[in-house]
C-alpha positions in Angstrom: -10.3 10.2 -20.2 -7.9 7.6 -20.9 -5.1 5.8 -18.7 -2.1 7.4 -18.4 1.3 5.8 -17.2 2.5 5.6 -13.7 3.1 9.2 -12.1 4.9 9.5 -9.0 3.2 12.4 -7.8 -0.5 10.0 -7.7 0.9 8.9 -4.4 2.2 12.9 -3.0 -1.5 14.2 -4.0 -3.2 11.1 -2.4 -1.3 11.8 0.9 -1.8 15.6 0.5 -5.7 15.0 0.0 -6.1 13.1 2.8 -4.3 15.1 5.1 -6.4 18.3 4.2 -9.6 16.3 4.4 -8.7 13.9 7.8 -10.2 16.0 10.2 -14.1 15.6 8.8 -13.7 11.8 8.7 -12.9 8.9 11.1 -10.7 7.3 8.3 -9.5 8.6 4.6 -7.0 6.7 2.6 -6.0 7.0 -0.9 -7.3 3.9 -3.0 -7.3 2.8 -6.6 -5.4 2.3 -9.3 -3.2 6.0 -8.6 -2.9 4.7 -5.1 -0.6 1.8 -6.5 2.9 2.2 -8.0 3.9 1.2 -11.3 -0.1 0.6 -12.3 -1.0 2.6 -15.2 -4.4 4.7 -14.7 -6.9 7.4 -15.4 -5.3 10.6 -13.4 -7.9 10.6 -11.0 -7.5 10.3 -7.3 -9.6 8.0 -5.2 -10.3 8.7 -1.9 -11.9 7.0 0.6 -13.6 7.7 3.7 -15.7 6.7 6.4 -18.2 8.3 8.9 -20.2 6.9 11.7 -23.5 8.2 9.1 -24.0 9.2 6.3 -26.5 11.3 7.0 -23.9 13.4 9.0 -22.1 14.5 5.7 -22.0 18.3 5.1 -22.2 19.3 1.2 -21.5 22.8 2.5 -17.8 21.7 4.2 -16.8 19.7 1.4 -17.7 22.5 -1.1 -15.4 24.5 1.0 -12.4 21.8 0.0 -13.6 22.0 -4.0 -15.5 18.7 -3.2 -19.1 18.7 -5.4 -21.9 16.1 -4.9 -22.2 13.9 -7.7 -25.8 11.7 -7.6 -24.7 8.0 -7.9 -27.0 4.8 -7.9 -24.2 3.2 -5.6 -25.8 2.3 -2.6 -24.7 3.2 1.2 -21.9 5.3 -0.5 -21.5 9.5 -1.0 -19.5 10.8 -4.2 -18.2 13.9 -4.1 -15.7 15.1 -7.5 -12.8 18.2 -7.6 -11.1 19.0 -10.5 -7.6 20.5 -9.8 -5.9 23.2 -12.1 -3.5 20.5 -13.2 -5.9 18.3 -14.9 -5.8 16.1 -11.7 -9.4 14.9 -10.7 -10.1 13.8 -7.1 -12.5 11.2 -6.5 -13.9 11.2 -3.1 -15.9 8.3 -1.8 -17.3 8.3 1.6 -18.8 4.9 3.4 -20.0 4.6 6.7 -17.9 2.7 9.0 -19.0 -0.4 10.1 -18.0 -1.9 6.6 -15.2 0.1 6.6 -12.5 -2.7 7.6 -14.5 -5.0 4.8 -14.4 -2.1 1.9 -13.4 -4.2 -1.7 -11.2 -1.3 -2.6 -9.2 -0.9 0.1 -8.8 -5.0 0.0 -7.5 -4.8 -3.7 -5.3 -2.0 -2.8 -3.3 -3.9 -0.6 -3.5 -7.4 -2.2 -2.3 -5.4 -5.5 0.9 -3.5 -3.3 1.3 -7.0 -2.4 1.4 -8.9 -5.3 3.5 -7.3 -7.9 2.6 -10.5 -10.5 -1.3 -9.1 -9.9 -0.2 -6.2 -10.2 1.3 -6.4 -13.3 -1.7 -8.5 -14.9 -4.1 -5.8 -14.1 -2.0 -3.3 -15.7 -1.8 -5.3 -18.9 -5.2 -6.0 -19.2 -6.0 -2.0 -18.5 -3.9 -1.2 -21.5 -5.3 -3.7 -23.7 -8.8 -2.8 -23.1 -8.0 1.0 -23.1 -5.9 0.2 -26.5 -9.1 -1.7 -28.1 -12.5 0.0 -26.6 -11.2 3.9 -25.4 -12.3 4.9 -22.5 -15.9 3.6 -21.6 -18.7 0.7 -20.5 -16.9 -1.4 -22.5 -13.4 -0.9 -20.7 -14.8 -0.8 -17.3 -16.6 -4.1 -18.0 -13.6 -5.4 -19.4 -12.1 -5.0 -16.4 -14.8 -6.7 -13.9 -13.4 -10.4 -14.0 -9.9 -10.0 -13.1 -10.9 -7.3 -10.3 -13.4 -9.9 -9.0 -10.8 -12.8 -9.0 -8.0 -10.2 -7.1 -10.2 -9.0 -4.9 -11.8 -12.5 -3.8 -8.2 -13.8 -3.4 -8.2 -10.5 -0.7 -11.3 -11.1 0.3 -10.2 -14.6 0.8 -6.6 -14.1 2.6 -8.7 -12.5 5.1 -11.6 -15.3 5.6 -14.1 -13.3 4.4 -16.6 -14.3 2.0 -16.7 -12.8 -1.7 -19.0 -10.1 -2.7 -19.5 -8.4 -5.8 -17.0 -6.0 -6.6 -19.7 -3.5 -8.2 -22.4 -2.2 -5.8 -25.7 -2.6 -7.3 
């Protein structure tokens, strides 16, 4: 899948999903790179949600919503995947909530709606890595040390300390 450019609509079927889905979660907001205007990205919408436990989480209810399972190695975090008819994937990412406040990608969200300069230097690097490795490791990796500086300035703004930006 590569990056596609700026759609108005990411933000309509980010709202729509979380609508649908707020009632099975304390919290559900639409984050990454779709979730920001004028950023190029893969046409997948992020969601993310919290829950008092994990443990709590019913397969079955999501299943209902188009919402599969997918087995991660992320730690403390649920993935669930739908595919719409339009190509559109939804990405849903469910946290429990005492780190929900804390979460890096609801920090670089905002700092990116707030900083149109960031903004715009993530989207260039995004099309220069998807332009020289395709979609892949190699683009994802590519994209570690600027996310890491953004988000730390966040992270930062906020007086909190940094962490790594991918859960290991």
């Amino acid at each position: 899948m590569t990056i596609s450019e700026p759609d108005q609509r990411w933000a309509d079927l980010g709202r729509q999903a979380c609508v649908v889905l707020a009632p099975l979660f304390l919290a559900i907001e639409h984050v990454g790179s779709t979730a920001v205007p004028g950023l190029p990205a893969k046409p997948v919408i992020d969601l993310m949600a919290s829950v008092p436990d994990l443990d709590e989480i019913s397969d079955s209810t999501l299943e209902t919503f188009g919402y599969r399972r997918v087995p991660t190695d992320m730690p403390e975090r649920l993935f669930f995947r739908r595919e719409d008819y339009d190509s559109t994937a939804y990405h849903l990412h469910v946290v429990a909530a005492a780190g929900w406040e804390t979460r890096n990608e609801r920090l670089l969200r905002d700092h990116l709606l707030a900083h149109p300069a960031d903004r715009d230097r993530y989207a260039a690097l995004k099309r220069e890595l998807m332009a020289e490795f395709g979609p892949g490791p190699a683009y994802t990796r590519g994209k570690t040390a600027l996310i890491q500086e953004l988000t730390d300035a966040a992270r930062a703004a906020r007086g909190l300390p940094s962490v790594p930006v991918w859960e290991e």
